[in-house]
N, CA, C, O and CB atoms as a CASP TS submission, in Angstrom:
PFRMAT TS
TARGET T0000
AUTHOR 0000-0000-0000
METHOD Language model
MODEL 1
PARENT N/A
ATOM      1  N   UNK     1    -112.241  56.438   3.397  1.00  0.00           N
ATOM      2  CA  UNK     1    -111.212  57.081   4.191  1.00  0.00           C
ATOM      3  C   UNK     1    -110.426  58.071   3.337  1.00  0.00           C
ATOM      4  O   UNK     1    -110.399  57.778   2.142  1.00  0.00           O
ATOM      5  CB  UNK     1    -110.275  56.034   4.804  1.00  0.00           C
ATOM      6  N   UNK     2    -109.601  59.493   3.796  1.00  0.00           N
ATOM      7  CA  UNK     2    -109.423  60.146   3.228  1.00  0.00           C
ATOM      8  C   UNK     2    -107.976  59.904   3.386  1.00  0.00           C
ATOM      9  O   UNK     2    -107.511  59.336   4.374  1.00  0.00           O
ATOM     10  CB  UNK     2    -110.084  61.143   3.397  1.00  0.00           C
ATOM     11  N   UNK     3    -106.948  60.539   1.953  1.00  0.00           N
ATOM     12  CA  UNK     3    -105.475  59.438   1.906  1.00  0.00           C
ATOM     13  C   UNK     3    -104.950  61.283   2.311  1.00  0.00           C
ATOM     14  O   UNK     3    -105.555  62.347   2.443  1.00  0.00           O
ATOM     15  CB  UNK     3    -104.712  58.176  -0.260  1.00  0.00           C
ATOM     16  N   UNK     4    -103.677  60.883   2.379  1.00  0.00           N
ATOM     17  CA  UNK     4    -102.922  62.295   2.521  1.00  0.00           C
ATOM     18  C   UNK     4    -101.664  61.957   1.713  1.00  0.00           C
ATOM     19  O   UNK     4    -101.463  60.779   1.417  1.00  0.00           O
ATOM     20  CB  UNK     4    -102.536  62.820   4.224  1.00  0.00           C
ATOM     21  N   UNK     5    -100.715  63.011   1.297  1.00  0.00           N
ATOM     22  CA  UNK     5     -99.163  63.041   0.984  1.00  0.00           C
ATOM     23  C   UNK     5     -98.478  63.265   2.050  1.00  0.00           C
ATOM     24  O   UNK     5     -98.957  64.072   2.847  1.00  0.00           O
ATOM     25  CB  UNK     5     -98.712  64.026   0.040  1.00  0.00           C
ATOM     26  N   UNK     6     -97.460  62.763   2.298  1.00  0.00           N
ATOM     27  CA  UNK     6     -96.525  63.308   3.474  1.00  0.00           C
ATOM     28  C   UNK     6     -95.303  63.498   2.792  1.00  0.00           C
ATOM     29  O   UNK     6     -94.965  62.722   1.898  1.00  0.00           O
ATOM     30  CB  UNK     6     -96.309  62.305   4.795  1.00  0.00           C
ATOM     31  N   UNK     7     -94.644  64.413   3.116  1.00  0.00           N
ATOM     32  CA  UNK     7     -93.158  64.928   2.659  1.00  0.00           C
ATOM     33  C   UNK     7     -92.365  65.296   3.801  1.00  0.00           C
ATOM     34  O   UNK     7     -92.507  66.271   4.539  1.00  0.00           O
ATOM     35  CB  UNK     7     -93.184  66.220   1.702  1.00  0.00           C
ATOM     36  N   UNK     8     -91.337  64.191   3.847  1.00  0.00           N
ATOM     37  CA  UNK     8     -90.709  65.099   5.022  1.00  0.00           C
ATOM     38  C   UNK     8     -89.539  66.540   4.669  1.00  0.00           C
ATOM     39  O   UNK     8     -88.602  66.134   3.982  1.00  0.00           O
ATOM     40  CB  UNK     8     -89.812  63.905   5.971  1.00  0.00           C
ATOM     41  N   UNK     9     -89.450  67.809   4.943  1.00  0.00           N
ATOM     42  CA  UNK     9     -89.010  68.388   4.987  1.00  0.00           C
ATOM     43  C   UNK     9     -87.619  68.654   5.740  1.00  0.00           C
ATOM     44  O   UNK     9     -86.727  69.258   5.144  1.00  0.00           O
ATOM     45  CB  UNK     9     -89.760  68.731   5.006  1.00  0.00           C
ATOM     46  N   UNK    10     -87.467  68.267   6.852  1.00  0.00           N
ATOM     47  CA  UNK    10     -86.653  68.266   8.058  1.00  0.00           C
ATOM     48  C   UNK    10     -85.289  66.981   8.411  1.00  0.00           C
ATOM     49  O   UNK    10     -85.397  65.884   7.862  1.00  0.00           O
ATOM     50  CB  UNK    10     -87.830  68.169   9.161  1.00  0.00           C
ATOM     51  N   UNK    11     -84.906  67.069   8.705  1.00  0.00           N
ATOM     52  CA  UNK    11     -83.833  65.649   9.249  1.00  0.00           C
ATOM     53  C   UNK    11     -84.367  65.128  10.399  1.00  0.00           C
ATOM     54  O   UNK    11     -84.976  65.864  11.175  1.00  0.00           O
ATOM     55  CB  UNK    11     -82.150  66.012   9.704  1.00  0.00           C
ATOM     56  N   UNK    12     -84.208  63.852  10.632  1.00  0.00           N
ATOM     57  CA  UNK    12     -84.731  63.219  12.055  1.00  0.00           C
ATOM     58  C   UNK    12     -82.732  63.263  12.857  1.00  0.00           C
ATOM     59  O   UNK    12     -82.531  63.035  14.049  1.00  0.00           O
ATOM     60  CB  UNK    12     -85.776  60.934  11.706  1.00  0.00           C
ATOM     61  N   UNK    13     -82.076  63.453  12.283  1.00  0.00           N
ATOM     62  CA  UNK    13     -80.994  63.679  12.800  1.00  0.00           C
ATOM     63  C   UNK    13     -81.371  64.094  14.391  1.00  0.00           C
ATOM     64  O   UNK    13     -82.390  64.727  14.669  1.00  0.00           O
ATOM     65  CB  UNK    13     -80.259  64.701  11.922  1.00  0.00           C
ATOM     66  N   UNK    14     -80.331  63.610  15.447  1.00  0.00           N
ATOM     67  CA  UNK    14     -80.670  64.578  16.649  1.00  0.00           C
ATOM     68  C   UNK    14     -81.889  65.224  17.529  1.00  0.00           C
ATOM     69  O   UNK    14     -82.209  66.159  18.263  1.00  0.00           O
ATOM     70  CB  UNK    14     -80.246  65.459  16.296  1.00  0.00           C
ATOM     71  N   UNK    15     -82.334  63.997  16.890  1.00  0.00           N
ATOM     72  CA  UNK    15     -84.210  64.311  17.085  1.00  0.00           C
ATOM     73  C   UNK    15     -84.499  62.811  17.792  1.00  0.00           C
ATOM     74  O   UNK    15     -84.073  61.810  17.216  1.00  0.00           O
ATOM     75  CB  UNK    15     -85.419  64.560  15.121  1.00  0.00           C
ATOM     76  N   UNK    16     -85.254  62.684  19.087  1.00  0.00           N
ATOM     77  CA  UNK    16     -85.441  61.834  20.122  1.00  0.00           C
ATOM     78  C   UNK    16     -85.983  60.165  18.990  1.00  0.00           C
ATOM     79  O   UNK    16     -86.827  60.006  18.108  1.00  0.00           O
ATOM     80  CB  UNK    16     -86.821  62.705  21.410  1.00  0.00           C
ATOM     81  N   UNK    17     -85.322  59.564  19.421  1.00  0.00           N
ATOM     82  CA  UNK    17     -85.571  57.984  19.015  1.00  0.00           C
ATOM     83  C   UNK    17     -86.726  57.761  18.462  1.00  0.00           C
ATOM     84  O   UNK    17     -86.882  57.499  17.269  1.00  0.00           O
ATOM     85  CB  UNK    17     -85.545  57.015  20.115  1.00  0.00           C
ATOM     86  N   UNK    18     -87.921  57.885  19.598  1.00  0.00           N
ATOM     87  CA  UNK    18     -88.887  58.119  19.408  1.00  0.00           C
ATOM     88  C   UNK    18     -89.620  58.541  17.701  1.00  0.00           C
ATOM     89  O   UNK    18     -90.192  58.012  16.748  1.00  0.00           O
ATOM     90  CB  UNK    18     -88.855  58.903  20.361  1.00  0.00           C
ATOM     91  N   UNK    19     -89.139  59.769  18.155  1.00  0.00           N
ATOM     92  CA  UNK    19     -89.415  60.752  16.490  1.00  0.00           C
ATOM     93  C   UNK    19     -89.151  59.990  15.351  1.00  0.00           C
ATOM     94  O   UNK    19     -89.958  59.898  14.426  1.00  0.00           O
ATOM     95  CB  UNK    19     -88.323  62.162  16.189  1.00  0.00           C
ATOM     96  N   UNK    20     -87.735  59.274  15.376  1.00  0.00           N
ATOM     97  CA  UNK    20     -86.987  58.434  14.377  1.00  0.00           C
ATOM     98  C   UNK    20     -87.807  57.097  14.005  1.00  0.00           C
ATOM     99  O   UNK    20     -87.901  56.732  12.833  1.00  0.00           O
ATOM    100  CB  UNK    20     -85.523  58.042  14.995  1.00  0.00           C
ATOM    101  N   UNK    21     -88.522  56.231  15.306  1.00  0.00           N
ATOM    102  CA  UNK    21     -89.014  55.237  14.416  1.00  0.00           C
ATOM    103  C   UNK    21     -90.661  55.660  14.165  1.00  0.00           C
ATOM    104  O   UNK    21     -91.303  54.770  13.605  1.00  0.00           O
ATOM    105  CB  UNK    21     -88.769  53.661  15.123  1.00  0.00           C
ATOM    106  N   UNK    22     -91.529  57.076  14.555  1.00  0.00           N
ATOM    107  CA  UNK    22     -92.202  57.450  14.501  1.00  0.00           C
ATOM    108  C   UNK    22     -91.908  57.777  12.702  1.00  0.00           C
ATOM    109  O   UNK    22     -92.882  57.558  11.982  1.00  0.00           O
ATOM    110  CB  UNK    22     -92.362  58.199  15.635  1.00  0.00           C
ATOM    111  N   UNK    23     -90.770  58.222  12.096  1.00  0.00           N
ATOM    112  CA  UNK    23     -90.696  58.601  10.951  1.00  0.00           C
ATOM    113  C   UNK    23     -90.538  57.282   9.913  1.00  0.00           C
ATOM    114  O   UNK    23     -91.057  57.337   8.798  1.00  0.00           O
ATOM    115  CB  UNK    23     -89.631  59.590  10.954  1.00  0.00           C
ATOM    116  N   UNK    24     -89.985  56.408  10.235  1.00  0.00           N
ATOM    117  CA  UNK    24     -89.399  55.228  10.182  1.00  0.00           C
ATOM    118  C   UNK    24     -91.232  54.459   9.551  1.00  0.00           C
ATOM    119  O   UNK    24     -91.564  54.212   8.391  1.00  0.00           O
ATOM    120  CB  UNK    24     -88.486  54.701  12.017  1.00  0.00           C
ATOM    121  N   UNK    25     -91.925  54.306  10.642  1.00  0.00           N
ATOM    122  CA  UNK    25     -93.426  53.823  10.500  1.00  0.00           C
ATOM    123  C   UNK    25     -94.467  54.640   9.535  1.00  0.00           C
ATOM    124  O   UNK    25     -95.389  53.953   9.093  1.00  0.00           O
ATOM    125  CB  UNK    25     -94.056  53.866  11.949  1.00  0.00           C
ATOM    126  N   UNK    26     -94.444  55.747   9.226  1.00  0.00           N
ATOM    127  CA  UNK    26     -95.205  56.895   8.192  1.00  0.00           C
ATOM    128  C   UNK    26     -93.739  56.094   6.749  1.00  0.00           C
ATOM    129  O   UNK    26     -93.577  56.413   5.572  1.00  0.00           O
ATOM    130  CB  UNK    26     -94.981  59.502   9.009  1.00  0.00           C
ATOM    131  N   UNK    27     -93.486  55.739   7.040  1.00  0.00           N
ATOM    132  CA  UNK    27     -92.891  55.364   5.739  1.00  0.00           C
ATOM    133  C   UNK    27     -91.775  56.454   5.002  1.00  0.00           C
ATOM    134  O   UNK    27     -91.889  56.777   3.819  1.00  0.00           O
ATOM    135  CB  UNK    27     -94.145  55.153   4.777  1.00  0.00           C
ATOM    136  N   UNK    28     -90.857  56.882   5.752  1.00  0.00           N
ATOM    137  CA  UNK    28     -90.302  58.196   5.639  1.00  0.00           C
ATOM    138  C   UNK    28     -88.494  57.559   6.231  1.00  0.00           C
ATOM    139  O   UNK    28     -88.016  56.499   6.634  1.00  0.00           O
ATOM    140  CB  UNK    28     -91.377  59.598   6.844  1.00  0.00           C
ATOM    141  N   UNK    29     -87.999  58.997   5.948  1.00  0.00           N
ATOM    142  CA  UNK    29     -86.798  58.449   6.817  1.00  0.00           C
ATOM    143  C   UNK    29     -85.434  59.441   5.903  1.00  0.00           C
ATOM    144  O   UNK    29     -84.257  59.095   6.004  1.00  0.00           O
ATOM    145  CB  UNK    29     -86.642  56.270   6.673  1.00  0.00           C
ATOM    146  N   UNK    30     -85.661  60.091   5.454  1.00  0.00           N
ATOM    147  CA  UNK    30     -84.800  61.398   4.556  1.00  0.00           C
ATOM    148  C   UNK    30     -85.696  62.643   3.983  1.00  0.00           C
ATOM    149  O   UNK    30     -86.903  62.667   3.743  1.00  0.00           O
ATOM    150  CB  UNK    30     -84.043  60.710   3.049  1.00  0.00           C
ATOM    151  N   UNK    31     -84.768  63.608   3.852  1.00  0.00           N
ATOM    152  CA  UNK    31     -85.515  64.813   3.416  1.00  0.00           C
ATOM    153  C   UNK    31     -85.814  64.732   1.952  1.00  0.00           C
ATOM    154  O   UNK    31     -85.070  64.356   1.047  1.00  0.00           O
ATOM    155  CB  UNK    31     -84.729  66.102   3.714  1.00  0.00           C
ATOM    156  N   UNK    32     -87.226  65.219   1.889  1.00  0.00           N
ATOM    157  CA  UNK    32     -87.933  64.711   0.271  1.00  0.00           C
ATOM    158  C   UNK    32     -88.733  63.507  -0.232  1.00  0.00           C
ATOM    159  O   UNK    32     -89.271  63.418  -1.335  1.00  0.00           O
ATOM    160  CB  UNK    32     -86.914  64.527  -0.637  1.00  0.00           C
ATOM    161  N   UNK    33     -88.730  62.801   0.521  1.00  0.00           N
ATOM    162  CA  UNK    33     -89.065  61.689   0.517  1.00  0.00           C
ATOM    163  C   UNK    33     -90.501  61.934   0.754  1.00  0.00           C
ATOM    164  O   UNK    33     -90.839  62.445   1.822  1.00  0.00           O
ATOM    165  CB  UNK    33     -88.327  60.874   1.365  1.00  0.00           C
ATOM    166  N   UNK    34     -91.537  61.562  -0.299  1.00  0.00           N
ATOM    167  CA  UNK    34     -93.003  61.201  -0.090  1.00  0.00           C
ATOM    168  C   UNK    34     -93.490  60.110  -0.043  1.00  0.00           C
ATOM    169  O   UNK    34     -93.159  59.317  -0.924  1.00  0.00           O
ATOM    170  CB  UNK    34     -93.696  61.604  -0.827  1.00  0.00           C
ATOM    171  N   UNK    35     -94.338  59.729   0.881  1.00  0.00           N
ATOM    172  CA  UNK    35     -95.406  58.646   1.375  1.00  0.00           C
ATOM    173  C   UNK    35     -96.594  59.026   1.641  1.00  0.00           C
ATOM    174  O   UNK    35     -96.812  59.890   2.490  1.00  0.00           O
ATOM    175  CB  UNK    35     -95.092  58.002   2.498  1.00  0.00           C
ATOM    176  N   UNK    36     -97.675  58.349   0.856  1.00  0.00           N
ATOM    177  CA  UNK    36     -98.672  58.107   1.412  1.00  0.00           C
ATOM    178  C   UNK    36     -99.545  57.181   2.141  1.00  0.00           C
ATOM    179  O   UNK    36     -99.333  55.978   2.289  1.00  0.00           O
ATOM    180  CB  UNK    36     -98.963  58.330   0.920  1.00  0.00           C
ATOM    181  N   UNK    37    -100.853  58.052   2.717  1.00  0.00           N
ATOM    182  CA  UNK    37    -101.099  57.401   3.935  1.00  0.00           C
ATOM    183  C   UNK    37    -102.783  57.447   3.903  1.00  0.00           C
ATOM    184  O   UNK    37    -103.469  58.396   3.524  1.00  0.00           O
ATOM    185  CB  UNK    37    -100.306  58.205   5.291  1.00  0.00           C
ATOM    186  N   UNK    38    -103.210  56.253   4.370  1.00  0.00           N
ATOM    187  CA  UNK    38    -104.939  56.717   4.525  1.00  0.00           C
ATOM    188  C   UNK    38    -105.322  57.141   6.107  1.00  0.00           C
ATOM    189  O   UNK    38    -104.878  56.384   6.970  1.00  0.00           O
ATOM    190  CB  UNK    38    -106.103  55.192   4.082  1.00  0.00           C
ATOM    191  N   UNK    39    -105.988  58.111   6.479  1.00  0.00           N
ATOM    192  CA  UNK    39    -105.855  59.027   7.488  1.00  0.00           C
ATOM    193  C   UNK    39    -106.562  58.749   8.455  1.00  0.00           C
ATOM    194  O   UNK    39    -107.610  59.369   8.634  1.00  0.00           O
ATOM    195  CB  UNK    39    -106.076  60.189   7.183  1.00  0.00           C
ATOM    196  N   UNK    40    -106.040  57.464   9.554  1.00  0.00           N
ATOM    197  CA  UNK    40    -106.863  56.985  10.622  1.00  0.00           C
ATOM    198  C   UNK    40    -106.381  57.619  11.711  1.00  0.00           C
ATOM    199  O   UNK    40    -105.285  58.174  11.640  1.00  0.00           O
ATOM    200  CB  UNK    40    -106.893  55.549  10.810  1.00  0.00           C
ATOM    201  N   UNK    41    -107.290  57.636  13.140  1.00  0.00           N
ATOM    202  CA  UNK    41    -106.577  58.632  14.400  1.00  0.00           C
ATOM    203  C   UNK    41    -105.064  57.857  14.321  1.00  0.00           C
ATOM    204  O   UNK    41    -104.077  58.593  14.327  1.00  0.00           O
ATOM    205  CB  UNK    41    -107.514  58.473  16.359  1.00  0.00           C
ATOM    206  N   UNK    42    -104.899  56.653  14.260  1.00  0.00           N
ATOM    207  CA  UNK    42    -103.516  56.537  14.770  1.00  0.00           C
ATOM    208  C   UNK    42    -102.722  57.073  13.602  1.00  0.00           C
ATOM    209  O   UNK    42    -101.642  57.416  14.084  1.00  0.00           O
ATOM    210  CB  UNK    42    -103.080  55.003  15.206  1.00  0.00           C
ATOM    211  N   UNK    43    -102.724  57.283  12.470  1.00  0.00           N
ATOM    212  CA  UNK    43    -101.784  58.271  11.576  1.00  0.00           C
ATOM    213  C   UNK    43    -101.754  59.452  12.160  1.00  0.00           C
ATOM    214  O   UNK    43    -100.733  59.932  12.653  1.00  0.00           O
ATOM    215  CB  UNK    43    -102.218  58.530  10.124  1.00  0.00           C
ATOM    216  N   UNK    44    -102.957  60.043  12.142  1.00  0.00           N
ATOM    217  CA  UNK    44    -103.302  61.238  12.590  1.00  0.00           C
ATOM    218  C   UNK    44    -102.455  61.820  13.942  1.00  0.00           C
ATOM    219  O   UNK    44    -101.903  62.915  14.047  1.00  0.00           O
ATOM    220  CB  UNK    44    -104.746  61.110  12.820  1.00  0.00           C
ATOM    221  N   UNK    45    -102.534  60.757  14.913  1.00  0.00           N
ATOM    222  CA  UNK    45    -101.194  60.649  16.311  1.00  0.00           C
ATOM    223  C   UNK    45     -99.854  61.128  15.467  1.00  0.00           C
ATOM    224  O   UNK    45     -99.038  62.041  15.593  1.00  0.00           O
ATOM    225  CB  UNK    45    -100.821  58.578  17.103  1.00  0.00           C
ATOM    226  N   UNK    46    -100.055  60.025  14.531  1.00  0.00           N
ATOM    227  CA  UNK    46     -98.221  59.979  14.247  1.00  0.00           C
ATOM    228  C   UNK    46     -97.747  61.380  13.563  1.00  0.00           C
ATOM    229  O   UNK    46     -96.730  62.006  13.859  1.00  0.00           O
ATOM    230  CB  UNK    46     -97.686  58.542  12.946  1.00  0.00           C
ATOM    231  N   UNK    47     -98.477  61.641  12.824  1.00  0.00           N
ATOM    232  CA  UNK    47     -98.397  62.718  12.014  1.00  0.00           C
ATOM    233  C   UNK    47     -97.867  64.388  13.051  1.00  0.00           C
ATOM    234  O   UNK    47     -96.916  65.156  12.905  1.00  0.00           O
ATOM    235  CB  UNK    47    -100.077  62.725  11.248  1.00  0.00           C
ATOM    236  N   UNK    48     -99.339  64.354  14.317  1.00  0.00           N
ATOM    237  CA  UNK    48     -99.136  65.138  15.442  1.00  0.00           C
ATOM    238  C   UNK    48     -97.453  64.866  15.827  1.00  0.00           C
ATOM    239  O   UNK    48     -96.779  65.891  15.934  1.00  0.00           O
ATOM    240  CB  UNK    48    -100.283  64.673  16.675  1.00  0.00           C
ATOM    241  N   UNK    49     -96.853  63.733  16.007  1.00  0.00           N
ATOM    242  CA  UNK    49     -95.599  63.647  16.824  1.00  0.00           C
ATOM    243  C   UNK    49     -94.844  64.156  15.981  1.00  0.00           C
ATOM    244  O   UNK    49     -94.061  64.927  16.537  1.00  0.00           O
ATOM    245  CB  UNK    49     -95.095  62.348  17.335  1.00  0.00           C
ATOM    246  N   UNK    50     -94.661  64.080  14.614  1.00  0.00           N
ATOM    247  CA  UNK    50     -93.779  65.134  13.775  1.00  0.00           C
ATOM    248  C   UNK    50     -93.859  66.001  12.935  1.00  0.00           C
ATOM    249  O   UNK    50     -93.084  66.255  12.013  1.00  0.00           O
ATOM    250  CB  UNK    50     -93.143  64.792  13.257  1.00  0.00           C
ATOM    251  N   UNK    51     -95.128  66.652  13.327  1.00  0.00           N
ATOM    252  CA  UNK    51     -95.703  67.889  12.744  1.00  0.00           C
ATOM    253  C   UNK    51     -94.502  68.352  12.342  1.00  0.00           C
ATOM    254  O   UNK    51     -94.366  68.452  11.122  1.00  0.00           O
ATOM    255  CB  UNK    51     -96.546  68.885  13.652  1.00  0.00           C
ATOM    256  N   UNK    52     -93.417  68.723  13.155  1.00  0.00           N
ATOM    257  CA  UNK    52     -92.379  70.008  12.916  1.00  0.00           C
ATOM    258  C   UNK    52     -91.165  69.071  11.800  1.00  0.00           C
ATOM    259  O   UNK    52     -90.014  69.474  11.630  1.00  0.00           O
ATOM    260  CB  UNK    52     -91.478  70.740  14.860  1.00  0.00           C
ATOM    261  N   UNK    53     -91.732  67.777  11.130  1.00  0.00           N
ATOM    262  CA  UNK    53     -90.358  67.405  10.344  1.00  0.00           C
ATOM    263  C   UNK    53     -91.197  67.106   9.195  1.00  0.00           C
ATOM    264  O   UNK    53     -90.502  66.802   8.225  1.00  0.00           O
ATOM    265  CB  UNK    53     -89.236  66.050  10.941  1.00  0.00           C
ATOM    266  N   UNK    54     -92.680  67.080   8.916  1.00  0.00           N
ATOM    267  CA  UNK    54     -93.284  66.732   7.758  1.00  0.00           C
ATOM    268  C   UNK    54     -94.482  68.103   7.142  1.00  0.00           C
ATOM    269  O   UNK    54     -94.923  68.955   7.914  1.00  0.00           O
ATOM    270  CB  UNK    54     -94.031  65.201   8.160  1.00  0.00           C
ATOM    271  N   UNK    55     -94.710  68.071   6.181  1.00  0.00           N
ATOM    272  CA  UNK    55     -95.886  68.509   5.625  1.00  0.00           C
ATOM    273  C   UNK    55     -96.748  67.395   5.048  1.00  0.00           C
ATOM    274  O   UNK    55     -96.385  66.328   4.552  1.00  0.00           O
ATOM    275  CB  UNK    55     -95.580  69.477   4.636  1.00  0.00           C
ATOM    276  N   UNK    56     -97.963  67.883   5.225  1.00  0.00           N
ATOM    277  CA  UNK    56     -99.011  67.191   4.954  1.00  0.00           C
ATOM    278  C   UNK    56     -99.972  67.504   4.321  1.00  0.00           C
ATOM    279  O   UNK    56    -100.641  68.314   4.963  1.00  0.00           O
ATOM    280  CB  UNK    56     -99.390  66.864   5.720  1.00  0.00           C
ATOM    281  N   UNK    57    -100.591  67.163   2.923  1.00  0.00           N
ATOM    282  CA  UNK    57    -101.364  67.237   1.572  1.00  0.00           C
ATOM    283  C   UNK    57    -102.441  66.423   1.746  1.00  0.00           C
ATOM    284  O   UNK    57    -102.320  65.213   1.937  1.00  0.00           O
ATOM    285  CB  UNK    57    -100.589  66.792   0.299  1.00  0.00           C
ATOM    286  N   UNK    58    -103.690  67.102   1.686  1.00  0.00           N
ATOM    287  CA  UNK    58    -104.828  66.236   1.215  1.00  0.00           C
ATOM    288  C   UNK    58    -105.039  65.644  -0.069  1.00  0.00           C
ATOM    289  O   UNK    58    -105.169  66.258  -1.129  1.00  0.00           O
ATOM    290  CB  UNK    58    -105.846  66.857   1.356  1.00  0.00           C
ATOM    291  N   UNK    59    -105.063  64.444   0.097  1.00  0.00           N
ATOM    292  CA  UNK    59    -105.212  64.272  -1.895  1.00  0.00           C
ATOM    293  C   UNK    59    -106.855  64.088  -1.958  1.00  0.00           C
ATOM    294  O   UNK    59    -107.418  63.942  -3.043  1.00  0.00           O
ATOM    295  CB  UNK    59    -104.201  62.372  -2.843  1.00  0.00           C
TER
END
């Protein structure tokens, strides 16, 4: 399986619940903060739901 970096860039501030424990579960939850992840469809979902608060690195 192929792993990725995630960085979140963005605030979950003011951003639907949802989004928050979506960020919360990727192992995240402040700006700067890296986690990694091994890249199954359901990451792959999660990742889609906060495209606009993370970047994402192939390692």
């Amino acid at each position: 399986m192929k792993k990725v970096k995630l960085t979140q860039v963005k605030s979950g501030i003011d951003r639907p619940l949802r989004q928050k424990r979506t960020l919360e579960a990727l192992k995240l939850g402040r700006i700067g903060k890296i986690a990694e992840a091994t890249l199954t469809p359901q990451v792959e979902g999660m990742i889609a739901k906060v495209s606009h608060l993370i970047t994402v690195e192939e390692l």
